[in-house]
Rosetta silent file (secondary structure, phi, psi, omega in degrees, C-alpha in Angstrom):
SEQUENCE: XXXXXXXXXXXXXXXXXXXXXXXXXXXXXXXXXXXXXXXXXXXXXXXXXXXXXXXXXXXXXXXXXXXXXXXXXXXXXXXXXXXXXXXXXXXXXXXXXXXXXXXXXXXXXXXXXXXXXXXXXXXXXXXXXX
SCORE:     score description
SCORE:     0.000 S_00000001
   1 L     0.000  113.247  154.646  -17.317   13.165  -78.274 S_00000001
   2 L   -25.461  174.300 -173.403  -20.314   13.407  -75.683 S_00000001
   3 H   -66.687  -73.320  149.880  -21.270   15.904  -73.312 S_00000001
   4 H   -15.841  -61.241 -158.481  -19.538   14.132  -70.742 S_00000001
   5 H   -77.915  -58.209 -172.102  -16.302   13.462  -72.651 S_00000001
   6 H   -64.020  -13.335 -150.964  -15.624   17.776  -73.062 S_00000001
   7 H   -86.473  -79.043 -171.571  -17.238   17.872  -69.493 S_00000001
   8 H   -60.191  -23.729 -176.212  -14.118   15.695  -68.154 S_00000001
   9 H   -86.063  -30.881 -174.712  -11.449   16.916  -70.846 S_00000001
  10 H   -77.341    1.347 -170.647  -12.015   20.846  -69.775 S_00000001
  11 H  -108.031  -49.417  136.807  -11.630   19.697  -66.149 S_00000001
  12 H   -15.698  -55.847 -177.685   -8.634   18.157  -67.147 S_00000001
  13 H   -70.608  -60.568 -160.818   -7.281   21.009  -68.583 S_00000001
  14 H   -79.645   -5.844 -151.137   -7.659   23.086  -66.117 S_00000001
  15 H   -83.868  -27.544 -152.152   -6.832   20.601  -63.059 S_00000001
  16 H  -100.730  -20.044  172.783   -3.396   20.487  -65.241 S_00000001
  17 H   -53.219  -70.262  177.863   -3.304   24.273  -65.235 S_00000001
  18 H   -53.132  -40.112  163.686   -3.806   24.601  -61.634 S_00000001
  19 H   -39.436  -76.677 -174.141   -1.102   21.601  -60.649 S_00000001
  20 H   -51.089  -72.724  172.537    1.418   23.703  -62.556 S_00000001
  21 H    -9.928  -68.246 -169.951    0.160   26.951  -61.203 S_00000001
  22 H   -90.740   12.105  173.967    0.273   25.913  -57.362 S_00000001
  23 H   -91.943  -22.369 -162.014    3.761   23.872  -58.009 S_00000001
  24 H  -111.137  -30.968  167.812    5.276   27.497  -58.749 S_00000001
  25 H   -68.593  -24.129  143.177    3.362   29.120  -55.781 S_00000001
  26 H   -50.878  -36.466 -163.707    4.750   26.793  -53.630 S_00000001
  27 H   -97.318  -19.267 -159.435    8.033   27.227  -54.649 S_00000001
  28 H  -110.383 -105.999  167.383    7.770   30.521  -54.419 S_00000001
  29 L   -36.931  -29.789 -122.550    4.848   32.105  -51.798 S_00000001
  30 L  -165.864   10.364  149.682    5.427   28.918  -49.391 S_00000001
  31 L   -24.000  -50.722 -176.675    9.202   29.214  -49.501 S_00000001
  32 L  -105.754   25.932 -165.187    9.398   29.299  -45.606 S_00000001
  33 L  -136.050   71.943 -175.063    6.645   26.951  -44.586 S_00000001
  34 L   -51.912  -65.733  137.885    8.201   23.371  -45.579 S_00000001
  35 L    30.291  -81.617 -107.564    4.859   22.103  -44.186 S_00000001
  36 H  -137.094  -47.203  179.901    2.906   24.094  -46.289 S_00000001
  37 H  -109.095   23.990  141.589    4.878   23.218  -49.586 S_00000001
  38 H   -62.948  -57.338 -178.816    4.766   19.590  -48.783 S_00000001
  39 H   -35.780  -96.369  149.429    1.036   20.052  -49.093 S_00000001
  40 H    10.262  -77.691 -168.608    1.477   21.619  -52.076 S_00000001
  41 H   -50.406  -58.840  170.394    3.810   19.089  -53.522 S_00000001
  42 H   -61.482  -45.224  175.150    1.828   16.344  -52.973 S_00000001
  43 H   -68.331  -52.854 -175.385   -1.612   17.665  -53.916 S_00000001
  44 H   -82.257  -16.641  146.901   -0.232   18.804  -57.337 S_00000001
  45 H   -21.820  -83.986  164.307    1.101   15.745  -57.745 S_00000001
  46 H   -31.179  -56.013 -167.619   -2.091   13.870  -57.480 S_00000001
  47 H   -58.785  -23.315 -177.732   -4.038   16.827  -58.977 S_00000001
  48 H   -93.450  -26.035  166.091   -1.929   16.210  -62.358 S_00000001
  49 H   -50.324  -46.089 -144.617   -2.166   12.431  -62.549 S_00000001
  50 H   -92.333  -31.103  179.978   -5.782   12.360  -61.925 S_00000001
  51 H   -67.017  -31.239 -146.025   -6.239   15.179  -65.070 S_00000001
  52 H   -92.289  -13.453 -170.788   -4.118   12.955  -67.132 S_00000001
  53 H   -94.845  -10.550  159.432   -5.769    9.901  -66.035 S_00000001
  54 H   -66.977  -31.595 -156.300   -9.206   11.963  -67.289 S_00000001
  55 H   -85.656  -47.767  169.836   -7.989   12.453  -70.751 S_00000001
  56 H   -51.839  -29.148  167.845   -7.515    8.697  -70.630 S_00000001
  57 H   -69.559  -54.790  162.469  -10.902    8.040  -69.504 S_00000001
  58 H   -41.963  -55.507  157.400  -12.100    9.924  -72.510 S_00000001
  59 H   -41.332  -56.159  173.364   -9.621    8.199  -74.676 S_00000001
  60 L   -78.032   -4.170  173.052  -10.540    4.898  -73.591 S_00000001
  61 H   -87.184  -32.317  150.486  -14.225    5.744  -74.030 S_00000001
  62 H   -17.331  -72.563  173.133  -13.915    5.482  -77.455 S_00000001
  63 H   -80.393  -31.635 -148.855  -12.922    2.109  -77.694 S_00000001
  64 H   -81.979  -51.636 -167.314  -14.788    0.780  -74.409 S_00000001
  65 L   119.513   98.429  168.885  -17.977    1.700  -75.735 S_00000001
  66 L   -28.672  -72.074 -153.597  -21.053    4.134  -73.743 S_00000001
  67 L   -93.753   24.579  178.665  -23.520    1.636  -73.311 S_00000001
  68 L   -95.258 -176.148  178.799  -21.336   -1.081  -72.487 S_00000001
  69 H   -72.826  -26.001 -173.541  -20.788   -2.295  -68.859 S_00000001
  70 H   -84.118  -12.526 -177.761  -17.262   -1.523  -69.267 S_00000001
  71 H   -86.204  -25.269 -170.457  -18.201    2.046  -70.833 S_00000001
  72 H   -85.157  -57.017  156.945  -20.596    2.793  -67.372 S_00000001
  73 H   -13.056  -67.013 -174.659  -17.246    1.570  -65.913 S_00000001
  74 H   -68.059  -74.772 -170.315  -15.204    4.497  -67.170 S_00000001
  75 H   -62.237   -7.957  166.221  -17.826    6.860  -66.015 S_00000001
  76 H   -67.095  -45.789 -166.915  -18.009    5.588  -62.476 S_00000001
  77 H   -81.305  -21.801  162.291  -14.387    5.888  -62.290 S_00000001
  78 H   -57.209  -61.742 -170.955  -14.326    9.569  -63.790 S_00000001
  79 H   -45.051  -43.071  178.732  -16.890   10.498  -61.363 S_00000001
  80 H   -45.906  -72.204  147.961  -14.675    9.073  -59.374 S_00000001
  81 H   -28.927  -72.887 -175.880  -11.436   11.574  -60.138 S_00000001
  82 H   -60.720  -58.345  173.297  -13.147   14.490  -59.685 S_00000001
  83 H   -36.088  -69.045  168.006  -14.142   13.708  -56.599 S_00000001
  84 H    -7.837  -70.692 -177.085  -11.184   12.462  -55.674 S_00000001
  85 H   -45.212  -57.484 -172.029   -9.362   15.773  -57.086 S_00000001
  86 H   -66.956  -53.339  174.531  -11.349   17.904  -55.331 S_00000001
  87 H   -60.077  -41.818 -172.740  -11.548   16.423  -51.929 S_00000001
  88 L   -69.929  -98.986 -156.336   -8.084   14.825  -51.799 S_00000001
  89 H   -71.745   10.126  156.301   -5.609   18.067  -53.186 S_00000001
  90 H   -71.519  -66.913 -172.408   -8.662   20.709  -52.447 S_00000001
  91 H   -48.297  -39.039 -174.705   -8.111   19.712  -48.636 S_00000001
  92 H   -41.214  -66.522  179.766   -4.375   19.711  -49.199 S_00000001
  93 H   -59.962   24.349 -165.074   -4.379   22.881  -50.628 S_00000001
  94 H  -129.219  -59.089  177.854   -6.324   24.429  -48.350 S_00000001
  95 H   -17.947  -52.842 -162.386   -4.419   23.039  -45.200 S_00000001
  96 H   -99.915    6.958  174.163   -1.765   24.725  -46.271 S_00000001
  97 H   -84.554  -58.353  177.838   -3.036   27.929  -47.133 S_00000001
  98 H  -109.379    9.143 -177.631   -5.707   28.514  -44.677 S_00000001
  99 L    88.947  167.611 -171.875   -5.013   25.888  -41.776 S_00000001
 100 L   -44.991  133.682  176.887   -7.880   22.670  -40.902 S_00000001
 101 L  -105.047  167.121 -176.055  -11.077   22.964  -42.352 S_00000001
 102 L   -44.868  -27.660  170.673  -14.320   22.522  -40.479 S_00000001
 103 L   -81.121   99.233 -174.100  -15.218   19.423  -42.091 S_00000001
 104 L   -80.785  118.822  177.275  -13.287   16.128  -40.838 S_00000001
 105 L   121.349   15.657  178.583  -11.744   13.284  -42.938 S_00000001
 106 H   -53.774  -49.036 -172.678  -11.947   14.832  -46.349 S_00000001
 107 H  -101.813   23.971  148.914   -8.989   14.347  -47.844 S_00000001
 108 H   -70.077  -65.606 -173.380   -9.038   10.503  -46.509 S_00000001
 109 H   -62.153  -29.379 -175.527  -12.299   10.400  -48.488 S_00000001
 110 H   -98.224    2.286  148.338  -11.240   11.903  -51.381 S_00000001
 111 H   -63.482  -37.125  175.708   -8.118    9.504  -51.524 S_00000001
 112 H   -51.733  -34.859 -176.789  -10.536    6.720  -51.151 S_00000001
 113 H   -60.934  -49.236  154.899  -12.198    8.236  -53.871 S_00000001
 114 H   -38.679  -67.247 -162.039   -8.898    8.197  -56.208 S_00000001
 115 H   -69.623  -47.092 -149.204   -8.173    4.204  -55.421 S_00000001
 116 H   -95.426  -11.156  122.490  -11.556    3.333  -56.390 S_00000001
 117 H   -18.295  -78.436 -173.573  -11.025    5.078  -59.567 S_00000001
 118 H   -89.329  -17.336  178.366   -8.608    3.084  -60.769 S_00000001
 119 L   -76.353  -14.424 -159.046  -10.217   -0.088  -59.277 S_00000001
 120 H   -84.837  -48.973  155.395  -13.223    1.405  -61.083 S_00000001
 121 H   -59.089   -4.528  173.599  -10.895    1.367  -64.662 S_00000001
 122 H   -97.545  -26.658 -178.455   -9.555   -2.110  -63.686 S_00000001
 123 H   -70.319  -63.809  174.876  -13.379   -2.805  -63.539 S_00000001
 124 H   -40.009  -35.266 -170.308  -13.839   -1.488  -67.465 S_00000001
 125 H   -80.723  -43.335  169.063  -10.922   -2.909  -68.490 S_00000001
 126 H   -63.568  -50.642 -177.903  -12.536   -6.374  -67.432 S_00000001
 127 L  -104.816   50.997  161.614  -16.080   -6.214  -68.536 S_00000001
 128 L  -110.718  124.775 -176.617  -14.570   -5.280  -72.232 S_00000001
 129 L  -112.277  110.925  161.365  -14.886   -7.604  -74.968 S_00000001
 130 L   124.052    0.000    0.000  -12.601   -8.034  -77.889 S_00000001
């Protein structure tokens, strides 16, 4: 396993920590803000798919191959996740913690980032042979 590969599994890990984490702080802390645990809801939603869809990216590098087109594949579309993760359920969470942040369109971009992710693993999936 690569550099990369523990790089993306410990970022996993914890992205699956924090999902659970802010699912119970919602439920909790954020009791009286439906708003505000919508955010929540939704972000760790996302935030837990997107770890589990890293460990698959890892998984799948295995077979796909590093230096194939379809292995460069996989790492576009990790690269992808994390963005994704951060921008998409970072803004979420944040909305509902500290209200809009100064930057606009984030967590549009980091859904965009998410879809092209998996268009990026439908790409890998394609330029694989055998």
């Amino acid at each position: 396993m690569g550099l990369i590969d523990r790089i993306w599994i410990v970022f996993a890990a914890l992205n699956g920590a924090v999902a659970v984490g802010t699912g119970a702080y919602a439920s909790h802390a954020l009791a009286a803000q439906p708003q505000a645990q919508e955010w929540f809801r939704i972000a760790g939603q996302y935030q837990m798919a997107h770890a589990l869809a890293l460990v698959l990216l890892v998984a799948l590098g295995g077979r796909i191959g590093g230096g194939s087109k379809g292995g460069l594949a996989l790492r576009i579309a990790g690269w992808l996740f994390v963005a994704g993760i951060l921008l998409f359920c970072g803004t979420l969470y944040a909305l509902a913690t500290v209200g809009p942040l100064p930057v606009p369109m984030t967590a549009p971009a980091g859904g965009w980032c998410l879809m092209l992710g998996w268009v990026a693993l439908a790409a890998a999936a394609l330029r694989t042979r055998g």
